[in-house]
C-alpha positions as CSV (number, residue, x, y, z in Angstrom):
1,X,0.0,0.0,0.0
2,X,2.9,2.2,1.0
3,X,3.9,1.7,-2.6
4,X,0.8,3.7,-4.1
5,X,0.6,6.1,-1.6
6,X,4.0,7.3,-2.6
7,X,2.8,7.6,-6.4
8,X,-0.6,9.4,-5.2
9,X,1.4,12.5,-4.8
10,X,1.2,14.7,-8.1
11,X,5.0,16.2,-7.0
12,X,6.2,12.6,-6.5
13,X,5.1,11.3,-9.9
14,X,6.8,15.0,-11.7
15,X,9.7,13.9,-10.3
16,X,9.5,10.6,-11.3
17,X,8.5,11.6,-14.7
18,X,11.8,13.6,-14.9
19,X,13.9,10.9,-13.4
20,X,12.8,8.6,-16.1
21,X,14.6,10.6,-18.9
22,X,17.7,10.4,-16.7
23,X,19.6,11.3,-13.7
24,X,18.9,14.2,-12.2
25,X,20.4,16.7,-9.4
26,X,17.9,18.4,-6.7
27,X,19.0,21.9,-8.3
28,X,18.1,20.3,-11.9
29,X,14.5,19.3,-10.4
30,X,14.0,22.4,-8.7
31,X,14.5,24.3,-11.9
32,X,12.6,22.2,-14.3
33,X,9.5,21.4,-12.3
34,X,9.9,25.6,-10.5
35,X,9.3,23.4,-7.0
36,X,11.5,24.8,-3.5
37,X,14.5,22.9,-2.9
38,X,12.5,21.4,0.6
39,X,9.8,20.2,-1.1
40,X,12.1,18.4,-3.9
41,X,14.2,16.9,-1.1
42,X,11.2,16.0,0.9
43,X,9.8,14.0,-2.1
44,X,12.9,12.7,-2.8
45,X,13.7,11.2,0.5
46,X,10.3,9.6,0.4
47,X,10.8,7.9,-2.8
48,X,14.1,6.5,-2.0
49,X,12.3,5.5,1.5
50,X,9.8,3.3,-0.9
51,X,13.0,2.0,-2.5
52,X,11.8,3.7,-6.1
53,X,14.7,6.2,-6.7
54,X,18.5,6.1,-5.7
55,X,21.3,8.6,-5.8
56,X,25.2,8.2,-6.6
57,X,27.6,10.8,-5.3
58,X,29.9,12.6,-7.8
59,X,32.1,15.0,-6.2
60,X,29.7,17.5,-3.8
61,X,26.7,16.6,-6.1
62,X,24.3,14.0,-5.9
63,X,22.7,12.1,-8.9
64,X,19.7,10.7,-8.4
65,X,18.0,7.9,-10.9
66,X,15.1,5.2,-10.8
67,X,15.8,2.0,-9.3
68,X,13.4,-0.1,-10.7
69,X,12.7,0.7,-14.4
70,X,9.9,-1.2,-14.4
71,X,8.3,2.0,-12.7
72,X,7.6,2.7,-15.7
73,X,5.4,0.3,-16.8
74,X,3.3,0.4,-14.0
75,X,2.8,4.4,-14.7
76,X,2.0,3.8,-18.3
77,X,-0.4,0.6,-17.2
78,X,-2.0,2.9,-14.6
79,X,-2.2,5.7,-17.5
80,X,-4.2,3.1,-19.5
81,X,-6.7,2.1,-16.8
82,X,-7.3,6.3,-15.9
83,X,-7.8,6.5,-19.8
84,X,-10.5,3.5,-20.2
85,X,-12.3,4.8,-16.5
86,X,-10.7,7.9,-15.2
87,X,-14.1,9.7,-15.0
88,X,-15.8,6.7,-13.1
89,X,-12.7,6.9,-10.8
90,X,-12.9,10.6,-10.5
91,X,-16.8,10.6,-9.6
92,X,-15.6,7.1,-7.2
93,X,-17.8,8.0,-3.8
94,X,-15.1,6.7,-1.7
95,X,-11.8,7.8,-3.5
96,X,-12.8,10.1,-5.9
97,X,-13.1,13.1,-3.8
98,X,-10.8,14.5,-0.9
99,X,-13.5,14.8,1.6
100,X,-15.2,11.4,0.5
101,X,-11.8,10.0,0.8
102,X,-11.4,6.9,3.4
103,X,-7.8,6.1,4.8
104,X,-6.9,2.6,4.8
């Protein structure tokens, strides 16, 4: 569950996105995706908490990259599912809405 949670964050998957074209630096994400460098870090640290991104350390600079490339075709898969019944998911009672929202 901890897994999906950590892709339910619209910030998370941006970075994520922009991981997948390559390795990327906090300062290189902060400038792309015009986010603070706490709130990149914060994400960041969470993802690599979940196991989904890594970094290696050149010099004073840190590279960070996907760990599992199959991340990606989960995204795409989930992109496919929102396609066929995104607005039945979107209307969803339970999930669909923050305040009809259930934590489980």
């Amino acid at each position: 569950m901890a897994l999906f949670r950590s892709l339910g964050d619209p910030t998370r998957l941006a970075i994520l996105r922009r991981i997948a074209t390559g390795e990327a630096r906090v300062v290189d994400l902060t400038g792309e995706l015009g986010l603070a460098q706490s709130t990149v870090s914060k994400h960041l640290a969470c993802l690599r908490g979940c196991g989904l991104v890594d970094y290696r350390v050149e010099g004073r600079q840190s590279f960070y990259a996907l760990t599992r490339p199959e991340l990606l075709d989960l995204l795409r898969a989930a992109e496919q599912v929102l396609a066929a019944t995104g607005e039945a998911v979107a209307l969803c009672p339970t999930y669909g809405s923050p305040a009809g929202r259930v934590d489980t």
